[in-house]
C-alpha positions as MATLAB code, in Angstrom:
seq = 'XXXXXXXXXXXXXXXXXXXXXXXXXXXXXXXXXXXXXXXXXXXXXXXXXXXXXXXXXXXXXXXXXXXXXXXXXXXXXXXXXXXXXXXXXXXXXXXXXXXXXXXXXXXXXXXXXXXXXXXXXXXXXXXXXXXXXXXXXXXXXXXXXXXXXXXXXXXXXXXXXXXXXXXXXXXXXXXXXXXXXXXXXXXXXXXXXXXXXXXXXXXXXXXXXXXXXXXXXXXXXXXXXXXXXXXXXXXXXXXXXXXXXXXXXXXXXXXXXXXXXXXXXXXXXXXXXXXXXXXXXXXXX';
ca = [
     -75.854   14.905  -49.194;
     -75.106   11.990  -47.164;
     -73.450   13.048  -44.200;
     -74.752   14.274  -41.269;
     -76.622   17.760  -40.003;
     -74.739   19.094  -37.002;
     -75.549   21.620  -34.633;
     -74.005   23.689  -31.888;
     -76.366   23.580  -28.971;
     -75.656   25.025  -25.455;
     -79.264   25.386  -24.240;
     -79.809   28.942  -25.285;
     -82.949   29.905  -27.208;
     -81.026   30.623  -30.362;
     -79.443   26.934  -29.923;
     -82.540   25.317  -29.091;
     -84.078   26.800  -32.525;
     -81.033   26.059  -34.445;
     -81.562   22.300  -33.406;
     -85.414   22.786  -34.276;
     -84.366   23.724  -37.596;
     -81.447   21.265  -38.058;
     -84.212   18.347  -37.469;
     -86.627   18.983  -39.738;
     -83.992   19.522  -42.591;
     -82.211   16.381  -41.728;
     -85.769   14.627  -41.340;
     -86.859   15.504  -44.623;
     -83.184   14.740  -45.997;
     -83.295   11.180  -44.268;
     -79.883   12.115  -42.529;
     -78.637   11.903  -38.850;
     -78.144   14.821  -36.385;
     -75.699   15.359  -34.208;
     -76.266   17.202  -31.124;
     -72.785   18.796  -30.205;
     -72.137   20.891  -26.917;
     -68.656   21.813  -25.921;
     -68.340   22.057  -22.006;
     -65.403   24.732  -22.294;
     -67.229   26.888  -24.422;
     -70.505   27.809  -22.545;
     -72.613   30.892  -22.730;
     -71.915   33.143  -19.975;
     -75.464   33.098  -18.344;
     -75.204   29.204  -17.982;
     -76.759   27.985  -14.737;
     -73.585   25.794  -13.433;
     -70.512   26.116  -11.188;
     -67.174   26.856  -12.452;
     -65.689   23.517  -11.876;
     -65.448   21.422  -15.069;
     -67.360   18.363  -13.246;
     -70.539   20.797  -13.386;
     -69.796   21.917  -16.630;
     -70.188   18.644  -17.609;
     -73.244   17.591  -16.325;
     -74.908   21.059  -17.288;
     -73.878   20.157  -20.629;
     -75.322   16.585  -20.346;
     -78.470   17.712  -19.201;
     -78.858   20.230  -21.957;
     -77.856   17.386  -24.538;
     -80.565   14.994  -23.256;
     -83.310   16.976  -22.642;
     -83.121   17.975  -26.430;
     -82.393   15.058  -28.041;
     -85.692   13.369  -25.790;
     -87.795   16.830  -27.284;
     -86.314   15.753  -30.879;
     -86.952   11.922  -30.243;
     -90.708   12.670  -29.805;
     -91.370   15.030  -32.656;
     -89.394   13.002  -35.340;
     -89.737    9.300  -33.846;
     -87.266    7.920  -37.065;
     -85.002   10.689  -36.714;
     -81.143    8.809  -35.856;
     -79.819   11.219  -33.005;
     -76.258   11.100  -32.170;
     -75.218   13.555  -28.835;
     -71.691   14.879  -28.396;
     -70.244   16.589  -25.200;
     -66.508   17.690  -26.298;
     -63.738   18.905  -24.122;
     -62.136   21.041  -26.968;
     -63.539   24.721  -27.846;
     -66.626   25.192  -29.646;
     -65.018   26.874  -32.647;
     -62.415   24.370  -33.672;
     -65.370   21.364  -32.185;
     -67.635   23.039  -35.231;
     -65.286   23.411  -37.713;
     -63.959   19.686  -37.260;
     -67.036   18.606  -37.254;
     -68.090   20.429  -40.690;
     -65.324   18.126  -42.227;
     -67.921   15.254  -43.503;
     -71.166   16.838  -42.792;
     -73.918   17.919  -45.083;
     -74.517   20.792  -42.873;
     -73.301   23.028  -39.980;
     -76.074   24.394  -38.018;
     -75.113   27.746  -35.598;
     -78.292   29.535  -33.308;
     -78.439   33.576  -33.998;
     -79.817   35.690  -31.211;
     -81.215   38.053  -33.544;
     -80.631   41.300  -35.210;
     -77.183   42.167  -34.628;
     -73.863   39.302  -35.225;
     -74.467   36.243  -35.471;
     -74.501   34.758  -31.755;
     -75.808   31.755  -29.564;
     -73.695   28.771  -29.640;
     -71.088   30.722  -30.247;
     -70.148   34.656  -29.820;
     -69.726   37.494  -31.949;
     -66.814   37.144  -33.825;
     -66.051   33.300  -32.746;
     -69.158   32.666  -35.143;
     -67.943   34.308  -38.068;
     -64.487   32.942  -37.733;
     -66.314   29.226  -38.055;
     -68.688   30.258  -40.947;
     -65.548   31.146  -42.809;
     -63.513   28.194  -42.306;
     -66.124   25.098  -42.085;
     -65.742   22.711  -44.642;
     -69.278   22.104  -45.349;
     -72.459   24.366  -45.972;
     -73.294   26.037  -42.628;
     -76.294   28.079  -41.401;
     -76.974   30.953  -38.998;
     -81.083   30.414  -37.905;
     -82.339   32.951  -35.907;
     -84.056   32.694  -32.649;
     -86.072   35.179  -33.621;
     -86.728   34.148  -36.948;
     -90.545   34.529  -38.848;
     -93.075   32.633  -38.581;
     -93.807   31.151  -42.456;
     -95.715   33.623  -44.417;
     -99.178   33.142  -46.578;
     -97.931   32.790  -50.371;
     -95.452   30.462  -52.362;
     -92.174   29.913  -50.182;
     -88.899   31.392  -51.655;
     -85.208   29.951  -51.563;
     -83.164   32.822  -52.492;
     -79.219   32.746  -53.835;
     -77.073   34.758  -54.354;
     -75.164   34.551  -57.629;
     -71.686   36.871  -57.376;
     -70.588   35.165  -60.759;
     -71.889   32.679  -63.141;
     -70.122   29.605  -63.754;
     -69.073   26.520  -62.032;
     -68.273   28.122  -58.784;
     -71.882   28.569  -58.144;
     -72.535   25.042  -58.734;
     -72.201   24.360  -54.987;
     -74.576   27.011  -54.158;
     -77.199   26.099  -56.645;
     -77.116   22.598  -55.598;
     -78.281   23.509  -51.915;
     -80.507   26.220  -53.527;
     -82.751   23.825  -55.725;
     -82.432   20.562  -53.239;
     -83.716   22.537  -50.335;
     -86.567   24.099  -53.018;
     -87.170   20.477  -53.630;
     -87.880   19.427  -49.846;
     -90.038   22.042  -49.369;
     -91.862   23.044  -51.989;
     -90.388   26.488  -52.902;
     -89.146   28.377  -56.016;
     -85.740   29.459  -56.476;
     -85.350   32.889  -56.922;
     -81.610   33.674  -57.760;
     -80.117   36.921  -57.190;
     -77.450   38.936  -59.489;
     -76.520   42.717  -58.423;
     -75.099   44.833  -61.027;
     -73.494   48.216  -60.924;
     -75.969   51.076  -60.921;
     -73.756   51.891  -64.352;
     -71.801   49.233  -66.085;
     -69.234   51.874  -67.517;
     -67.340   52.022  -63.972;
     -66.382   48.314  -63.944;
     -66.909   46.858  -67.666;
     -65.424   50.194  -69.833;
     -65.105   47.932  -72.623;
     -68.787   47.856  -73.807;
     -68.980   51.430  -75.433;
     -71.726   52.588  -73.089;
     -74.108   50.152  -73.754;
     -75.864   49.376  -70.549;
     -78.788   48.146  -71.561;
     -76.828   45.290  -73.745;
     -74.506   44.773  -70.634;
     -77.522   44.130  -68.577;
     -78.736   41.705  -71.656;
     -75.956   39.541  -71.419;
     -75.948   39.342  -67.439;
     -79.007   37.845  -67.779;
     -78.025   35.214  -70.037;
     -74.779   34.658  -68.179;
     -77.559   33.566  -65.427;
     -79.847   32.053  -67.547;
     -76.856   29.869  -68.767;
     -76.161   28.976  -65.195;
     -79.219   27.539  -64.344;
     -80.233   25.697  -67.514;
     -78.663   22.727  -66.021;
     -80.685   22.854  -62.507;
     -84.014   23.898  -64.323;
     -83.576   20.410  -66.332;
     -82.479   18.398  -62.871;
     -85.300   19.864  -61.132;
     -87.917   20.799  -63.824;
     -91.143   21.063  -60.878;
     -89.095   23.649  -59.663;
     -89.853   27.358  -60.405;
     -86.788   29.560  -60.643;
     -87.087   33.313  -60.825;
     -84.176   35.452  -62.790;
     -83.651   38.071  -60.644;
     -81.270   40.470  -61.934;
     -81.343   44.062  -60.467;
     -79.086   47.474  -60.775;
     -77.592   48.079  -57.384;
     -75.422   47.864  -54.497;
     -75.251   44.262  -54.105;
     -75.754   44.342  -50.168;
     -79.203   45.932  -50.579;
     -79.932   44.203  -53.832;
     -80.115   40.796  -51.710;
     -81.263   42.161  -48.642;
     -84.652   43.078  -50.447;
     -84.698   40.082  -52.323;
     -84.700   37.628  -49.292;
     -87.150   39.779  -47.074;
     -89.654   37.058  -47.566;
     -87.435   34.435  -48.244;
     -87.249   30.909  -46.090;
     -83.741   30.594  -46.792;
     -81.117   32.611  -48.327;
     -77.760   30.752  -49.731;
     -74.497   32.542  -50.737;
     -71.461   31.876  -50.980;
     -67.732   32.525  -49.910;
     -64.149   31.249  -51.162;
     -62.352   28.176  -50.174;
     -59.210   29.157  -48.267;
     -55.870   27.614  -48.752;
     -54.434   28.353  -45.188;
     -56.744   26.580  -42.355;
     -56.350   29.627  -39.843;
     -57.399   32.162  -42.584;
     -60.991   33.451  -43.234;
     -63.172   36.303  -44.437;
     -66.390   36.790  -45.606;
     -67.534   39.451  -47.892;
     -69.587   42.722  -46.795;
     -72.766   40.960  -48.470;
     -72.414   37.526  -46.600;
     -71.725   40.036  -43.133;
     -75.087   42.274  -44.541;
     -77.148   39.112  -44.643;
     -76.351   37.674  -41.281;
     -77.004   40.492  -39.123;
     -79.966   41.852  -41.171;
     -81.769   39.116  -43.146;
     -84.306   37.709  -40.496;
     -84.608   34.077  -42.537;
     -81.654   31.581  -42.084;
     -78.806   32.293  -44.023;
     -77.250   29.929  -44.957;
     -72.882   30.421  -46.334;
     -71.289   27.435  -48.664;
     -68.072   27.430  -49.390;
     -66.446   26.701  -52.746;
     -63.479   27.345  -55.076;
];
């Protein structure tokens, strides 16, 4: 990772945490942050005028008072403020193009809000070029016991390369174990008729499939413990329980070859209105 960490802060308490968040990652990462704030694209309760002169210096305001906050905490942090004219969606997702991460505030249970609204949110976390996170406001405070970065793994093989690397690299800044998720059927014989019945050898191979897929990070990162977690169910629920004590949970979506198209899968939408730890959505092909 060598660009930088943006995030989309309007001065709400889900932004203000997001930008929180986004320091100490790109602290620990040695990389910039860059405090962006579209003036257009303010959340309704915003203290200001209508007129786009006191948009703008609402949106000033809000920019300097947290980049002085961040400037005291992490005193060799490089800050880099950015008050843009164009909508916050397409501001985020042009900004994602170079970045080593995309940081959005959550208000909580329920979609993914903040910076951004409802749906607006998950139409950026599907088309941002780079990793991008959804930190809640109210988020939990770190628990007693070994931290936990959990991902997701739909599929082994290549395409999960992008998600391990985030997985084991944020493991590595803070001192966590990888615990990597695979769902399968409650019975193999409705999706994989072709092994005779044999669950228990279906299961078998999953594992290896997995084990296979993280040989290589286990050897780039060998201080790292990594947890195998391969469990019969819907996948939704599967991850869910996984991450309820998780610091950070990664998964993944598709690349998409039209820029105005998106989606992300029912387990990606389960995890960021249920999983209270950051969740964090990479794309890749």
């Amino acid at each position: 990772m060598t660009g930088p960490v943006v995030v989309g802060l309007d001065g709400s308490p889900a932004s203000v945490t997001a930008a929180w968040w986004a320091a100490r990652e790109a602290a620990g990462r040695h990389l910039p942050v860059v405090l962006l704030h579209s003036w257009t694209t303010q959340p309704l309760d915003a203290p200001v005028a209508q007129e786009a002169l006191g948009k703008q210096r609402y949106g000033g305001r809000v920019l300097h008072q947290m980049e002085a906050e961040l400037t005291h905490r992490y005193k060799d942090l490089t800050l880099i403020t950015e008050l843009v004219s164009g909508t916050a969606a397409q501001s985020l997702v042009d900004a994602s193009d170079g970045a080593s991460l995309l940081v959005l505030g959550s208000r909580g249970h329920g979609s993914v809000a903040g910076f951004l609204l409802g749906s607006v949110s998950l139409h950026v976390l599907g088309l941002t070029r780079c990793p991008t996170v959804a930190v809640r406001a109210d988020g939990p405070a770190a628990e007693a016991g070994r931290p936990e970065i959990v991902v997701g793994v739909r599929e082994a093989g290549p395409s999960t390369d992008p998600l391990l690397e985030l997985a084991f690299t944020s493991a590595e800044l803070h001192g966590a174990r990888v615990r990597a998720v695979r769902a399968l059927p409650l019975s193999s014989l409705v999706t994989h008729p072709h092994i005779g019945g044999d669950d228990d050898g279906y299961e078998s191979d999953e594992r290896g499939r997995l084990g296979a897929a993280l040989a290589p990070w286990r050897e780039k990162f060998p201080d790292i413990d990594v947890v195998n977690h391969v469990a019969r169910g819907v996948a939704a629920q599967v991850l869910l329980s996984a991450s309820a004590h998780g610091m950070l949970t990664v998964l993944g979506r598709r690349r998409h070859p039209a820029p105005l198209t998106w989606r992300l899968g029912p387990v990606t939408h389960a995890a960021l209105h249920h999983t209270p730890c950051p969740v964090a959505v990479v794309p890749h092909d």
